[in-house]
C-alpha positions as CSV (number, residue, x, y, z in Angstrom):
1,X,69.5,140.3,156.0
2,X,67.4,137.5,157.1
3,X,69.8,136.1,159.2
4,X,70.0,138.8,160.7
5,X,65.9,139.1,161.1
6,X,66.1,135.8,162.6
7,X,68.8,136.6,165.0
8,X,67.2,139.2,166.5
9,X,63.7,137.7,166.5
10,X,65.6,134.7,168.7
11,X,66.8,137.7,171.2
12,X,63.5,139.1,171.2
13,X,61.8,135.7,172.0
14,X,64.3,135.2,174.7
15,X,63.9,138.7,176.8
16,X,60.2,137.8,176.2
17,X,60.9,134.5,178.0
18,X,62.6,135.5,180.7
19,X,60.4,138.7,181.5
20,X,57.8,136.2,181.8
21,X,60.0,133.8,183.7
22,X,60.8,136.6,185.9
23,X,57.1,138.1,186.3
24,X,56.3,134.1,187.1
25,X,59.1,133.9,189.9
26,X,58.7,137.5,191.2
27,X,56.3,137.6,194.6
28,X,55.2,140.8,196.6
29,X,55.9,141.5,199.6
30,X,53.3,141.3,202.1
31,X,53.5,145.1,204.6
32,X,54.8,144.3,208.0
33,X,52.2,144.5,211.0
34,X,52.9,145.5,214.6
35,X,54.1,142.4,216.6
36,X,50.8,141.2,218.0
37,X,49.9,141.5,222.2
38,X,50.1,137.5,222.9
39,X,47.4,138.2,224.9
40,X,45.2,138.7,222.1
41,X,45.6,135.3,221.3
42,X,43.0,132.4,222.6
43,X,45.1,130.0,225.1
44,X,43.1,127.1,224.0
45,X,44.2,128.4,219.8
46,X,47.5,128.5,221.6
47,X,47.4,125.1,223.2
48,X,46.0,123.4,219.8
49,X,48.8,125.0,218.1
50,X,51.2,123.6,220.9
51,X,50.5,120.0,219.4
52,X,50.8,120.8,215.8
53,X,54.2,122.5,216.3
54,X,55.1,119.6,217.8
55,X,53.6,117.1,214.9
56,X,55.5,119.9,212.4
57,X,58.4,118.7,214.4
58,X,59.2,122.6,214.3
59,X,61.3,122.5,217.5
60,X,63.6,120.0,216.2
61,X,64.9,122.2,212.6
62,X,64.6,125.3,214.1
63,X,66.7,125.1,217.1
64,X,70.3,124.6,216.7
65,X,72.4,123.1,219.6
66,X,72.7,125.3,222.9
67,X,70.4,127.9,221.3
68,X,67.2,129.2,222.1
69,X,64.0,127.1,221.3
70,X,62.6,128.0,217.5
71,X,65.3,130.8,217.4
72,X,67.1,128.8,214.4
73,X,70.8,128.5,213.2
74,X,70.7,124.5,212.8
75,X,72.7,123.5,210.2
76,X,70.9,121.3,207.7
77,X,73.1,119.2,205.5
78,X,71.6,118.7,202.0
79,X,73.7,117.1,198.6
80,X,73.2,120.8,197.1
81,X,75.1,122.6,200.4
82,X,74.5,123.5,204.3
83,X,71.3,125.9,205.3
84,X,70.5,126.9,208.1
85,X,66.7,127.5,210.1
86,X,65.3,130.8,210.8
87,X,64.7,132.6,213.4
88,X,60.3,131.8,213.8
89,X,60.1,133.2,217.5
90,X,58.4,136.8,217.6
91,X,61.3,139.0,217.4
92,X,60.7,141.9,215.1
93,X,63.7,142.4,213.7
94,X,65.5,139.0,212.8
95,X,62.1,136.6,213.5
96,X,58.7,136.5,212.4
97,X,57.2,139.5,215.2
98,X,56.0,141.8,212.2
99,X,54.5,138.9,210.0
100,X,50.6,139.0,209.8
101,X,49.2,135.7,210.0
102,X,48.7,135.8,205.5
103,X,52.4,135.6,205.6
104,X,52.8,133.1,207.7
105,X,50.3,131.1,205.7
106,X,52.0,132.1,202.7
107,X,55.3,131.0,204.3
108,X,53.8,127.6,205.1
109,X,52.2,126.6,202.3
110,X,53.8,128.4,199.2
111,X,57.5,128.4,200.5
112,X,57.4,132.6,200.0
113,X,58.3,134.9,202.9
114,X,57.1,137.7,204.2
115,X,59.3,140.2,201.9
116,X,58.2,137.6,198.6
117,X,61.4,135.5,198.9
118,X,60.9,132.1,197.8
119,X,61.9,129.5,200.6
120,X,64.2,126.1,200.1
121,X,62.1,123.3,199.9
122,X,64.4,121.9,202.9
123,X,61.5,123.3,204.5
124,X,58.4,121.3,204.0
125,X,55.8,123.3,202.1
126,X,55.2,121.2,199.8
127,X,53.5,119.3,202.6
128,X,52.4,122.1,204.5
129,X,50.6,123.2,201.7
130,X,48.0,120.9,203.0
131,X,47.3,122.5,206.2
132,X,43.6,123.8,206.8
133,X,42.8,127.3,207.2
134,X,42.0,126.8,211.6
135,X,45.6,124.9,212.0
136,X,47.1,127.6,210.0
137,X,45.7,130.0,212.5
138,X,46.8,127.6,216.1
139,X,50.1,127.7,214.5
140,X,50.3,131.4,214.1
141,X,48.7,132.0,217.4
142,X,51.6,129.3,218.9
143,X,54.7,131.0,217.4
144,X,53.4,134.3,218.3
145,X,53.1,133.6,222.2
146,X,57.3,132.2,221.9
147,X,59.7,134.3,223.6
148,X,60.5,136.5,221.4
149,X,64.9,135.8,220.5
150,X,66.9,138.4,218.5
151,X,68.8,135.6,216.4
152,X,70.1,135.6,213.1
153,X,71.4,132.6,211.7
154,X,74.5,131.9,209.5
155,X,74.1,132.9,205.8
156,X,73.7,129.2,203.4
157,X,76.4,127.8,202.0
158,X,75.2,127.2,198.8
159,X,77.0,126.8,195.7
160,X,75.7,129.3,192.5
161,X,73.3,129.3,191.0
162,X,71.6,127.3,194.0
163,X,72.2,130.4,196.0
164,X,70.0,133.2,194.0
165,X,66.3,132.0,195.2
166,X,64.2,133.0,192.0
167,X,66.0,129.7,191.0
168,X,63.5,127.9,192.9
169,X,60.7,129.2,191.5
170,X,61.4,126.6,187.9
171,X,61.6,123.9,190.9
172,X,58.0,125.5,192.5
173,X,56.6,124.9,189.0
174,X,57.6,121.5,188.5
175,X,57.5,120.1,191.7
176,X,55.2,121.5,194.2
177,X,51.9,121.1,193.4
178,X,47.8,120.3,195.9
179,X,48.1,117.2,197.5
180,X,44.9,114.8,196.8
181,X,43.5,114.4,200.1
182,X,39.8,114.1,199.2
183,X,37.8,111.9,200.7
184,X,37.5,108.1,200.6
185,X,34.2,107.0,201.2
186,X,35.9,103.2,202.3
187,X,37.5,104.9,204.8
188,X,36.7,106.0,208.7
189,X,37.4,109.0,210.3
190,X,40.1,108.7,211.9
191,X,41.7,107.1,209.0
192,X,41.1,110.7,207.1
193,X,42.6,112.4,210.4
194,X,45.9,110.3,209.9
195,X,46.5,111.2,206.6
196,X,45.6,114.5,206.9
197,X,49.0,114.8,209.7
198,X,50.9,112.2,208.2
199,X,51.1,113.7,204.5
200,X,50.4,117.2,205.6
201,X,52.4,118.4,209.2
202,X,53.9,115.5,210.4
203,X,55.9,115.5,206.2
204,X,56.8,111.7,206.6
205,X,57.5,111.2,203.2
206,X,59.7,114.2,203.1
207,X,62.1,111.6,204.7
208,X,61.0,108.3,203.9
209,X,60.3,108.5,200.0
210,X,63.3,108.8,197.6
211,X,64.2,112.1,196.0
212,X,64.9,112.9,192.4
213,X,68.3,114.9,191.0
214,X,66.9,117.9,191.8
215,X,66.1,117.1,195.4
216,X,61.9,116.4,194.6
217,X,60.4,113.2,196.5
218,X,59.5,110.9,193.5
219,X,55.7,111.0,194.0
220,X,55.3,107.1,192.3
221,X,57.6,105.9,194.8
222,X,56.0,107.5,198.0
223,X,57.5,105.7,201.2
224,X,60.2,103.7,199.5
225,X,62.8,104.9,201.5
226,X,65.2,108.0,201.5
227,X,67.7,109.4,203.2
228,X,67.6,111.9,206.1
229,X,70.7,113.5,207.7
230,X,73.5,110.4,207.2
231,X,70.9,107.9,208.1
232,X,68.5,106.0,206.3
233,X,64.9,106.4,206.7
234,X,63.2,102.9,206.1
235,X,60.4,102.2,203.4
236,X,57.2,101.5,205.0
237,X,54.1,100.0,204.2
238,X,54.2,97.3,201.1
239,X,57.8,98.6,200.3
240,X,58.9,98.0,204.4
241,X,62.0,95.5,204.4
242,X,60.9,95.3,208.5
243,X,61.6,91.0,208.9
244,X,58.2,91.4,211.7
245,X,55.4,93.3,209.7
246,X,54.2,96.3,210.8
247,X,50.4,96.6,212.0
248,X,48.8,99.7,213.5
249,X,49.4,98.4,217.0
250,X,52.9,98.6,216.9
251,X,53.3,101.8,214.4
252,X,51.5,103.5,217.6
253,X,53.8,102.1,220.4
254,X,56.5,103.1,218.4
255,X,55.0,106.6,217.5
256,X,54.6,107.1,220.7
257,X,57.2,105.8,223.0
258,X,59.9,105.2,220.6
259,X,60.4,101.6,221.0
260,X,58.8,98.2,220.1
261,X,60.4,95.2,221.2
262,X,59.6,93.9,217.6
263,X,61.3,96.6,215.7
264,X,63.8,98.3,217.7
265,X,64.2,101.9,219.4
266,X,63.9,105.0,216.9
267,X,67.3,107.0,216.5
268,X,69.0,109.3,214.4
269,X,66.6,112.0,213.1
270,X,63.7,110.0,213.7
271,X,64.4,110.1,218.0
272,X,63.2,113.6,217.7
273,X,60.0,112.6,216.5
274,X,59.1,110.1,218.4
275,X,59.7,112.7,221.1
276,X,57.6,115.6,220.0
277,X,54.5,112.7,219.5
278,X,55.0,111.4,223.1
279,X,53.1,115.1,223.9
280,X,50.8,115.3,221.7
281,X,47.1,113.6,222.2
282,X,46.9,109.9,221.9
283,X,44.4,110.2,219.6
284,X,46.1,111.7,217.3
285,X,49.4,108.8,217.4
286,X,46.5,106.5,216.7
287,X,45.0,108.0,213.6
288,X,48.8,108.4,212.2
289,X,49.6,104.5,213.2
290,X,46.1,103.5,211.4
291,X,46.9,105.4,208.0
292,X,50.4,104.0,208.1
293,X,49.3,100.7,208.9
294,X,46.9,101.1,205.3
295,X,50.3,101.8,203.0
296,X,50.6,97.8,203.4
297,X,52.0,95.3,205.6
298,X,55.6,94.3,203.4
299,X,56.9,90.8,203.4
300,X,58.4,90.4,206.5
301,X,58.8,86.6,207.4
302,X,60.4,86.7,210.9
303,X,59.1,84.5,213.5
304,X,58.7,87.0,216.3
305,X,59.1,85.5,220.2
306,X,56.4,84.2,222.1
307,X,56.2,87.2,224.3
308,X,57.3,90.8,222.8
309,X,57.3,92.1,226.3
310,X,59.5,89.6,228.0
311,X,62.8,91.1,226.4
312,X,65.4,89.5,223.7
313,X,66.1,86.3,225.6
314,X,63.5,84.6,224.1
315,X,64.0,85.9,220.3
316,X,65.0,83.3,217.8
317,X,68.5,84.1,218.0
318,X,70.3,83.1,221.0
319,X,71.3,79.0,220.0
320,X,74.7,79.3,218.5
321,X,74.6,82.9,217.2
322,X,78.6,83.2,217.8
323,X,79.7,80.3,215.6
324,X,77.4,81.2,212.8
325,X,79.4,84.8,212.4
326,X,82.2,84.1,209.8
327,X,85.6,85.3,210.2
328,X,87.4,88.1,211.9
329,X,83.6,89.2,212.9
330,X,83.2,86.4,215.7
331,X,85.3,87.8,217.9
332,X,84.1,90.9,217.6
333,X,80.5,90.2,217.8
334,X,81.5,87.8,220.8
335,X,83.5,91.2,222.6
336,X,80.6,93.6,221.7
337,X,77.5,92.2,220.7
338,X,76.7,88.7,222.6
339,X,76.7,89.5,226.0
340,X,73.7,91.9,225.7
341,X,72.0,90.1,222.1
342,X,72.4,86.6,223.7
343,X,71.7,87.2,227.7
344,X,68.6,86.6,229.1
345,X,68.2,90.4,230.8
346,X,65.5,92.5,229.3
347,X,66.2,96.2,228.4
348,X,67.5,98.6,228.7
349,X,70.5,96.3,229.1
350,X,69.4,93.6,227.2
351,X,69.6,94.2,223.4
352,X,66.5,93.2,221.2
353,X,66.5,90.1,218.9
354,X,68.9,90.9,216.2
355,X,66.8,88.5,214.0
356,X,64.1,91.6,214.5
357,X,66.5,94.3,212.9
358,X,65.6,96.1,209.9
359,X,69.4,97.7,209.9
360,X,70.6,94.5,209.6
361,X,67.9,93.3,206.7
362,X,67.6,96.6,204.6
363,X,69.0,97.8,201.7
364,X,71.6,100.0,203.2
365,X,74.2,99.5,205.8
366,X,74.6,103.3,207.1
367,X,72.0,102.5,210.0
368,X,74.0,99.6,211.2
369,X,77.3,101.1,211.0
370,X,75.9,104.4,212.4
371,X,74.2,102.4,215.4
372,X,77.9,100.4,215.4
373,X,79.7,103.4,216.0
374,X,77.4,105.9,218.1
375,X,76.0,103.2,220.2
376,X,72.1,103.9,221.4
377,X,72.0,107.1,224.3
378,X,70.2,106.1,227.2
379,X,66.5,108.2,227.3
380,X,65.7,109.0,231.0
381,X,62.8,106.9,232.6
382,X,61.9,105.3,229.1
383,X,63.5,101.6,229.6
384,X,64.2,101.5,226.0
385,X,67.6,99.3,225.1
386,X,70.6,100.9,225.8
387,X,74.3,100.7,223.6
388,X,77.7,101.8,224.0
389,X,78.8,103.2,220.6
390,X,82.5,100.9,219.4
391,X,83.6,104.2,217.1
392,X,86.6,104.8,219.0
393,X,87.5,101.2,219.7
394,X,86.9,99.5,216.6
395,X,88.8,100.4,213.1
396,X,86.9,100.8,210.0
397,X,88.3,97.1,208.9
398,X,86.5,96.0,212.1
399,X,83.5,97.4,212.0
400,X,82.9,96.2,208.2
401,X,83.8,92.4,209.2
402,X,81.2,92.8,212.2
403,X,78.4,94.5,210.1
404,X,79.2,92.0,206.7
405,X,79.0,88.9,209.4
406,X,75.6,90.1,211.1
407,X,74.1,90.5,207.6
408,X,75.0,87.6,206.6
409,X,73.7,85.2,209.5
410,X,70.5,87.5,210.2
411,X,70.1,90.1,207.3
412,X,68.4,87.4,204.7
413,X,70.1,89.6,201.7
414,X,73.4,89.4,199.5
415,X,76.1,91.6,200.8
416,X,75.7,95.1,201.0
417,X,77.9,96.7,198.2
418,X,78.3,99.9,199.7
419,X,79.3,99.0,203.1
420,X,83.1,100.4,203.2
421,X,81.8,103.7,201.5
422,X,79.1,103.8,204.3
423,X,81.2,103.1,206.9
424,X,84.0,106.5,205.7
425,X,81.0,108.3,205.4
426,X,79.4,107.4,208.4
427,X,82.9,108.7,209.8
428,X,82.9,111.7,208.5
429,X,79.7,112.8,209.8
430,X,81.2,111.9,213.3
431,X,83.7,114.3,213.2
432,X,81.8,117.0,211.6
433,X,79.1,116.6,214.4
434,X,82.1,116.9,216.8
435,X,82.8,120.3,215.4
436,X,81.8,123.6,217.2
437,X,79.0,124.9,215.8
438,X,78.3,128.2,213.5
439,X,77.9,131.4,215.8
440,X,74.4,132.5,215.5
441,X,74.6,136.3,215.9
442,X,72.0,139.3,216.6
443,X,70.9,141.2,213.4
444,X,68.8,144.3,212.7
445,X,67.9,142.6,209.1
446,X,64.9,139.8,209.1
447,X,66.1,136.2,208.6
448,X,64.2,134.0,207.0
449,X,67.2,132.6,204.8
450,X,65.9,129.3,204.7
């Protein structure tokens, strides 16, 4: 008899537990509103929000390839499974056209749409949950003047139980909580303004700070380096492997043009970026670079040329360089590398000082071999180097002697252990990217699936 008092006192604790789990992870919906007039929104609200959307990097996630801007369907790899972005033009059946501008603050700083869905925290609100009342408002006032693009994107491919959403509300609790940005008394305004936009819209630690099991940045390691999208993003401030340290100078070129002659041109998911910040107010480029710039200096020991501007020929690099890469790796480097690393011609067909490259001294190889295989696209009217990519000339043998001898005359490190895995993976990505992309088909049912 008492067993069986205990039994059922176990089942009753448990449907109490998950009632109140359920009640905990269960959200209203918020009542659809007519799609507002965009003419009832302020052009200068409109132009504010302009720049934010482009700090949020919103353009970039949710507009897959050939498709309409911010009408979604880009595939977003993750280790869990593929999403996809939503539709956030002003359509009113498969956008955001009948959100009120409470649930699109909800959206963008609880990660809960409009019909109390929770959201996948590949979309940033854990940072966005930073963002001030009036940017909340430019945002909503931006996406609501879009054209409006009746989109909807492919379902997730997610595995179960990732796939049911009140999942994410245990990840919510333990996970996604204010960020401190209260104000430091030591520090100017401008220096407030950066942080605000670095660790609120602009999410840079959403990429460049490691992530736990269950997909979480690891708060006590913030900017250590991550991964984002097959590449690696680099740790920066006092973690920053760069061999030239960074100073707030040079995080503002970069920021801003996507090059410095001391640390290389911006590529993979970070050429975006650097994109979207070209058209945004200088001013605001300048308060990121200075709160960057605060996170620390790292120990990079690199003598840097005389004269940045004047191109790789005079980089500490050019006496010898061929003889010093061991093995099968000199010729190679000799057919592919020399002619632009070594030369005396200043981009975009001169390469920058290898000695300068943080793919070559960092703790993984993927940027290298990435770089190695894709080569650097040529950005109209910008100078910045250019590269053919050796992916369909060089074998994966060859491309791991090249990349093992340029770390070992100019990386500074011990070989990278991971280099052959990096190199099949890198592959891979290659010919998935090469793939035709998921359809992205019109929908009477709302799609915010992300």
């Amino acid at each position: 008899m008492r067993t069986r008092r205990v039994i059922a006192g176990i089942g009753i604790f448990g449907l109490a537990a998950a009632g109140a789990a359920l009640a905990l992870a269960w959200r209203p919906a918020i009542a659809p509103v007519p799609p507002p007039a965009p003419a009832s929104f302020d052009p200068a609200l409109v132009r504010r929000g302009a720049d934010l959307a482009l700090i949020g990097d919103c353009r970039t996630c949710h507009t897959t390839s050939g498709g309409a801007a911010f009408a979604g369907g880009l595939p977003l790899p993750t280790p869990f499974g593929t999403l996809y972005s939503t539709n956030i033009t002003p359509d009113p059946e498969t956008g955001i056209g009948r959100w009120s501008e409470a649930a699109f603050a909800r959206a963008l700083r609880e990660g809960v749409d409009r019909e109390g869905r929770h959201l996948y925290p590949a979309f940033p609100y854990d940072h966005y949950s930073a963002t001030s009342d009036d940017d909340v408002r430019a945002l909503y006032a931006f996406f609501m003047t879009r054209p409006a693009v009746a989109a909807t994107p492919p379902p997730n491919e997610l595995p179960f139980p990732l796939n049911i959403r009140l999942t994410l509300a245990g990840w919510k609790l333990l996970f996604l909580h204010p960020r401190d940005l209260a104000p430091d008394p030591t520090k100017d305004a401008v220096w407030h303004r950066g942080r605000y936009l670095v660790e609120g819209l602009g999410h840079c630690g959403a990429c460049h700070s490691p992530r736990n099991l269950l997909g979480a940045e690891v708060v006590s390691r913030a900017y250590e380096g991550g991964e984002a999208e097959g590449w690696r993003a680099y740790a920066l401030g006092a973690a920053s492997r760069a061999p030239v340290p960074w100073d707030e100078a040079a995080l503002t070129q970069y920021l801003r043009e996507g090059f410095h002659p001391l640390h290389g041109v911006a590529r993979g998911p970070m050429a975006p970026v650097v994109e979207n910040l070209a058209a945004v107010p200088r001013e605001e480029v300048v308060a990121m670079a200075r709160y960057l710039a605060s996170l620390g200096a790292g120990s990079g020991t690199a003598t840097p040329p005389l004269d940045p501007s004047s191109g790789p020929g005079q980089a500490p690099q050019s006496a010898g360089m061929q003889a010093a890469i061991e093995g099968a790796g000199t010729d190679l480097y000799a057919a592919t590398c020399a002619a632009c690393h070594e030369g005396e011609r200043p981009p975009p067909f001169g390469g920058v000082s290898l000695a300068l490259s943080t793919a070559i001294s960092g703790e993984s190889p993927r940027n290298l071999v990435n770089v190695i295989l894709e080569g650097l696209p040529a950005r109209g009217g910008t100078g910045q180097p250019i590269m053919p990519g050796f992916g369909a000339v060089l074998t994966d043998a060859q491309v791991a002697s090249l990349a093992a001898g340029l770390r070992r005359r100019f990386g500074g490190g011990a070989p990278w252990p991971d280099l052959e895995p990096a190199i099949r993976e890198a592959r891979a990505a290659r010919h998935l990217a090469a793939r035709p992309a998921a359809a992205i088909t019109p929908a009477m049912t709302p799609a915010m699936t992300r």
